[in-house]
C-alpha positions in Angstrom: 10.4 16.5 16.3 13.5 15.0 17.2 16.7 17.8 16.9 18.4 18.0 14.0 22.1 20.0 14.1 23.1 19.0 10.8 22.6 21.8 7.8 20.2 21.3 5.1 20.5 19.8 1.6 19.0 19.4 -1.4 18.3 16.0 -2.2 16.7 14.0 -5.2 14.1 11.9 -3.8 13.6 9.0 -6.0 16.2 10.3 -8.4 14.1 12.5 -9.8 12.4 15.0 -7.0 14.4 18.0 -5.9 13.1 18.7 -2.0 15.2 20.7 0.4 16.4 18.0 3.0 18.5 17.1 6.2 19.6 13.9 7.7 17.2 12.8 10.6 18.8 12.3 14.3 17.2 9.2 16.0 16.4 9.3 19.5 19.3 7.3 20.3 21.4 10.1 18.4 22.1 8.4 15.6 22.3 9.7 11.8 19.1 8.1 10.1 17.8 8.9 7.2 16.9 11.4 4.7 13.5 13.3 5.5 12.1 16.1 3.6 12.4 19.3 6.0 8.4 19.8 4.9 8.0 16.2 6.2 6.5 15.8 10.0 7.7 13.1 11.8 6.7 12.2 15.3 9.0 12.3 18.0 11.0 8.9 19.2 10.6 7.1 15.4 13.5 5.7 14.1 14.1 6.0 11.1 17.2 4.0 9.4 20.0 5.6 7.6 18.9 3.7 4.3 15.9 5.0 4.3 13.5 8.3 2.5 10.7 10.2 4.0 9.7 12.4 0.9 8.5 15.9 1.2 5.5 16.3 2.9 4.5 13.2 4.3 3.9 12.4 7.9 4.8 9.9 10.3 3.0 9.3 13.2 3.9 8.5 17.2 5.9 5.2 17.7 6.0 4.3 13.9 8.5 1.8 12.8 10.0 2.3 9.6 12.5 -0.2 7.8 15.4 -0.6 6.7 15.8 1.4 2.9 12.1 2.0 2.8 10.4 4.6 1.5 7.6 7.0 2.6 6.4 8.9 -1.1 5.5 12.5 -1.5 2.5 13.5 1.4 1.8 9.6 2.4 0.6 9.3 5.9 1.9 6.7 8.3 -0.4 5.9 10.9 0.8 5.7 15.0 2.3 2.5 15.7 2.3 1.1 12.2 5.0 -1.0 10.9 6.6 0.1 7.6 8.9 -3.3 6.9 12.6 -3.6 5.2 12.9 -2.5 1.6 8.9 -1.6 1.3 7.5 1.5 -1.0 4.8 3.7 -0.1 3.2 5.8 -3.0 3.1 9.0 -3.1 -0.8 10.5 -1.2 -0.8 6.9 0.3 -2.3 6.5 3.8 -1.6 4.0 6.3 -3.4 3.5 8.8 -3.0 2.6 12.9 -1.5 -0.4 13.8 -1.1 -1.6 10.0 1.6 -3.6 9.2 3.2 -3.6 5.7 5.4 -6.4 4.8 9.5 -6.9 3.4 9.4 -4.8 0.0 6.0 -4.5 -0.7 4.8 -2.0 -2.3 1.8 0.3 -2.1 0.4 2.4 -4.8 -0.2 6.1 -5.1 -3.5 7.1 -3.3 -3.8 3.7 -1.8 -5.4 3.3 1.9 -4.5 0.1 4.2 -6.8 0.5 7.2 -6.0 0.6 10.4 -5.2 -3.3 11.8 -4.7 -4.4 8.5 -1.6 -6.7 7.3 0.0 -6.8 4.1 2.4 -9.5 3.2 5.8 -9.6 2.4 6.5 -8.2 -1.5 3.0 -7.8 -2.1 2.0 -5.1 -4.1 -1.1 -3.1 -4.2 -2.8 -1.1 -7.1 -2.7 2.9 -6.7 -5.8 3.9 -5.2 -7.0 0.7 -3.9 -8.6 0.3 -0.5 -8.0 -2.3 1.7 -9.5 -2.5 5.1 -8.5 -5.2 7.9 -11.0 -8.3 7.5 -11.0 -7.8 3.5 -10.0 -10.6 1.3 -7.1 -9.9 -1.0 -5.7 -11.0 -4.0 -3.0 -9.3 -6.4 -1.3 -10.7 -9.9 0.3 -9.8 -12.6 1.5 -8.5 -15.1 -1.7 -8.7 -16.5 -3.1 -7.4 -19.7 -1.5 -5.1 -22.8 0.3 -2.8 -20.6 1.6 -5.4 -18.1 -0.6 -3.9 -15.3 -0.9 -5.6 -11.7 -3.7 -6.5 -10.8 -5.2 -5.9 -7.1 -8.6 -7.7 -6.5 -10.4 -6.9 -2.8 -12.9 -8.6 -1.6 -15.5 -6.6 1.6 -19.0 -8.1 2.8 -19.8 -4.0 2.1 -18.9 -3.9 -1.7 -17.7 -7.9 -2.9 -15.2 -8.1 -5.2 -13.4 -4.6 -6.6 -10.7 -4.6 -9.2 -7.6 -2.2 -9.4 -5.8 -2.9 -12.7 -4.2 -0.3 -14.7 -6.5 2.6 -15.0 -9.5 1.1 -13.7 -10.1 1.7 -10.0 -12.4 -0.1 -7.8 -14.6 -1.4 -11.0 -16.9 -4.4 -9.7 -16.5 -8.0 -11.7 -19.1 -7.3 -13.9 -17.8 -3.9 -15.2 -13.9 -5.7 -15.7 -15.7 -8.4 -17.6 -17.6 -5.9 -19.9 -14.3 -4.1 -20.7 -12.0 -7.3 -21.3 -14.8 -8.2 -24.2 -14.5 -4.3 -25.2 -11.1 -3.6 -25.5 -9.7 -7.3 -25.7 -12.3 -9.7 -26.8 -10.8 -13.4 -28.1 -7.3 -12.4 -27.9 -4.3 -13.7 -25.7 -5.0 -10.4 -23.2 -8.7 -11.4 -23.0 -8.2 -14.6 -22.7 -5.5 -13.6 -19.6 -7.9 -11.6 -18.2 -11.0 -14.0 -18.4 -8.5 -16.9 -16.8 -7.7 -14.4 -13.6 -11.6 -13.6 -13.2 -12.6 -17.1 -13.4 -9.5 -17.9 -10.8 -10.7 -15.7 -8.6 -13.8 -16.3 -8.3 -13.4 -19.8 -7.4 -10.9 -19.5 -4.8 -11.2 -20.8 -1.8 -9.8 -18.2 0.3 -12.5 -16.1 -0.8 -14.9 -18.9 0.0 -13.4 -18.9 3.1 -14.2 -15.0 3.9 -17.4 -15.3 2.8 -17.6 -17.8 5.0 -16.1 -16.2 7.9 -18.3 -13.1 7.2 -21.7 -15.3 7.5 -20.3 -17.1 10.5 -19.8 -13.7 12.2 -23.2 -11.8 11.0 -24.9 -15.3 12.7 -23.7 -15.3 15.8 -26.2 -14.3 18.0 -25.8 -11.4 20.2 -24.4 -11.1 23.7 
């Protein structure tokens, strides 16, 4: 860890979370940012003035964290991942080597982005959702009663899974059966039955299927 003169403080991460902690020193010397004192954070990352590094979480070697992000309570940042401008990481959220997250996107609690894998500017993925680097990816919203976003991921290991709300990693066919449950021929069903169908049909999945076939069928070397 880089040195740190300054004295400790208490600080109210989010607004809310009381966590002993201290102003980090940048390699170049500089004051950056607030980090937990329970936080690890490897040596030579920079870490802006604007921005958090709640208690507990770690940051790995060569990291690049942005401008008035913020790294939630015992997230993980992978080595040499890029954490962009303005972006949230949930609290238990893990990503991985090389990822890249985007300008002010947003990743849930207990969400995992692979190592490799890119997420776009203001995107914003589902807590607990698990994206790896060639999955497809979709995300709306709000969506449904309690004006939930939706994250949809698409794998050649498990197809299509669905983060909404409460539901975590539920296949097409279970989201279907609970839209009829618990919203049947209302405007919310009807919402939900529209984003299935939308899905389903777009071509940038086609596309990744695709992609995926033309991969499996090339023949070995």
């Amino acid at each position: 860890m880089a040195e740190d003169s300054s004295k400790t403080f208490t600080h109210l991460f989010g607004g809310y979370h009381s966590a002993e902690a201290r102003h980090w020193v940048n390699p170049d010397g500089s004051e950056g940012g607030i980090v937990a004192t329970s936080a690890t954070v490897a040596d030579g990352v920079t870490i802006p003035a604007s921005a958090e590094v709640w208690p507990g979480a770690s940051i790995g070697d060569r990291a690049s964290i942005g401008y008035r992000a913020s790294i939630g309570d015992r997230a993980s940042i992978g080595h040499h991942a890029i954490i962009g401008d303005r972006a949230s990481i949930g609290h238990h959220a893990i990503i991985g080597y090389r990822a890249i997250i985007g300008y002010r996107a947003s990743i849930g609690d207990r969400a995992s982005i692979g190592h490799h894998a890119i997420i776009g500017d203001r995107a914003s993925i589902g807590d607990h959702a698990i994206i790896e680097a060639e999955d497809w990816m979709f995300v709306a919203g709000p969506q449904g009663s309690r004006n939930a976003w939706a994250t949809v991921v698409w794998s050649a290991e498990h197809g299509l899974r669905w983060w909404v709300g409460c539901q975590h990693g539920i296949d097409t066919a279970t989201l279907k059966s609970r839209v009829e449950d618990e919203h049947g021929a209302t405007d919310h069903g009807d919402d939900y039955r529209h984003l299935i169908a939308m899905v389903e049909s777009h071509p940038g999945l086609a596309r990744a299927k695709a992609a995926h076939a033309a991969k499996i069928a090339e023949p070995a070397r």
